[in-house]
N, C-alpha and C positions, 0 to 999 in steps of 0.2 A: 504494500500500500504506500509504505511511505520511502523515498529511495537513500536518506540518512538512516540508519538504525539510533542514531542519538536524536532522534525526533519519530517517538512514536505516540500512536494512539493507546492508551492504557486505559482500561476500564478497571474501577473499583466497586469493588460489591462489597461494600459492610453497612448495618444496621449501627454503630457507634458513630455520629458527627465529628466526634473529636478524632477519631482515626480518618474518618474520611478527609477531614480538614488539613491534618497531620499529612497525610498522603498527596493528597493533594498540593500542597505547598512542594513538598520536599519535589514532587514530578514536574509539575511546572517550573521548577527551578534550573530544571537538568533539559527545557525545551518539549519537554511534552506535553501534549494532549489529554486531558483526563477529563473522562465521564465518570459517572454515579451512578451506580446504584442502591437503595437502602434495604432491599432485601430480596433473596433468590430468585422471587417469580421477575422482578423488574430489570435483575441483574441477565438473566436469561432474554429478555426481551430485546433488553438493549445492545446484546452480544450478536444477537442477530440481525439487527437492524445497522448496527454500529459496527461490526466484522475488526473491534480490536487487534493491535499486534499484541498483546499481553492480557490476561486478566488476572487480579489481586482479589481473589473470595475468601471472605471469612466462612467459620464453617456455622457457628452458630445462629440465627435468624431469623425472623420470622417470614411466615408465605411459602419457604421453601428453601431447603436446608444447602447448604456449599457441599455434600454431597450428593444429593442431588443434580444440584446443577453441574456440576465437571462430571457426572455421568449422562445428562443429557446432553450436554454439548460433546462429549465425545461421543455419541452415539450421532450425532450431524455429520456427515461428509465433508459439510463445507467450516464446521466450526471444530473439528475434531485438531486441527495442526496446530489452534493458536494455543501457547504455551499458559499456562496457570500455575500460579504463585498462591500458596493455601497460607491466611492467616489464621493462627487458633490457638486459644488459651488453655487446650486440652492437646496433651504429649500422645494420649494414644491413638487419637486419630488416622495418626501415620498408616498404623499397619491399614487402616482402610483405604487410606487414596494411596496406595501401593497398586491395588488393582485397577485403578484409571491411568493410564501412560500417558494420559494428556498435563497432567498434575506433574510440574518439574521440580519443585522448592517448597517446603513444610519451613514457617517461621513462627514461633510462637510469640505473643504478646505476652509483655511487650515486646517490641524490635528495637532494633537498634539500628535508628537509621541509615548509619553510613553502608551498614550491612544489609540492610535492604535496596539502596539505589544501589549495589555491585551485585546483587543476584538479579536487581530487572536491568542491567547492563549486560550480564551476561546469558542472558533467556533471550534478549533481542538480537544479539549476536547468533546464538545459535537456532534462534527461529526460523522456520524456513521463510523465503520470500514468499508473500503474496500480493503480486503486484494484482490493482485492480482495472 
């Protein structure tokens, strides 16, 4: 989509404002794009209307869960390549989105943000191109 990899579209999906604010700033700071979502079903809508190079889902939320959604979008064709970045306050999560391949990075809240712009620097990197 986009032909910089340090200028991408990043969708965030979490039901906390402060995280999303938080996210927000620190991506817009690094030249990206961010969308919103506040919770799975909207996160999900937006992911296919908005065709992100990244998605940031928390797992806990209401409408519909962050496992959920990184199993219906990898069940998409066309949403299944974009790379997903799982935030969660819950460590055993893991072993679940172990079985979604789409799901690249488990970070627990809080993060640590320098640590989090070097894991979506390096998911955009090795994302594949989708030019549109």
């Amino acid at each position: 989509m986009y032909l910089h990899r340090d200028m991408a579209k990043i969708l965030v999906v979490d039901d906390d404002p402060s995280i999303v604010d938080l996210l927000r700033a620190l991506l817009v700071h690094k030249g990206h794009e961010v969308i919103t979502a506040v919770n799975g079903k909207e996160g999900l809508t937006q992911a296919k209307q908005e065709k992100p190079d990244l998605i940031i889902l928390d797992v806990m939320m209401p409408e519909m869960d962050g496992f959920t959604v990184s199993g219906l979008l990898f069940q998409d064709p066309v949403m299944r390549t974009i790379p997903v970045l799982i935030l969660t306050a819950k460590g055993q999560a893991r072993d679940i989105f172990e079985l979604v391949p789409n799901v690249r990075f488990y970070m627990c809240k809080p993060f640590d943000p320098p640590d989090l712009l070097e894991r979506v620097k390096t998911l955009l990197i090795q994302a594949p191109s989708r030019a549109a």
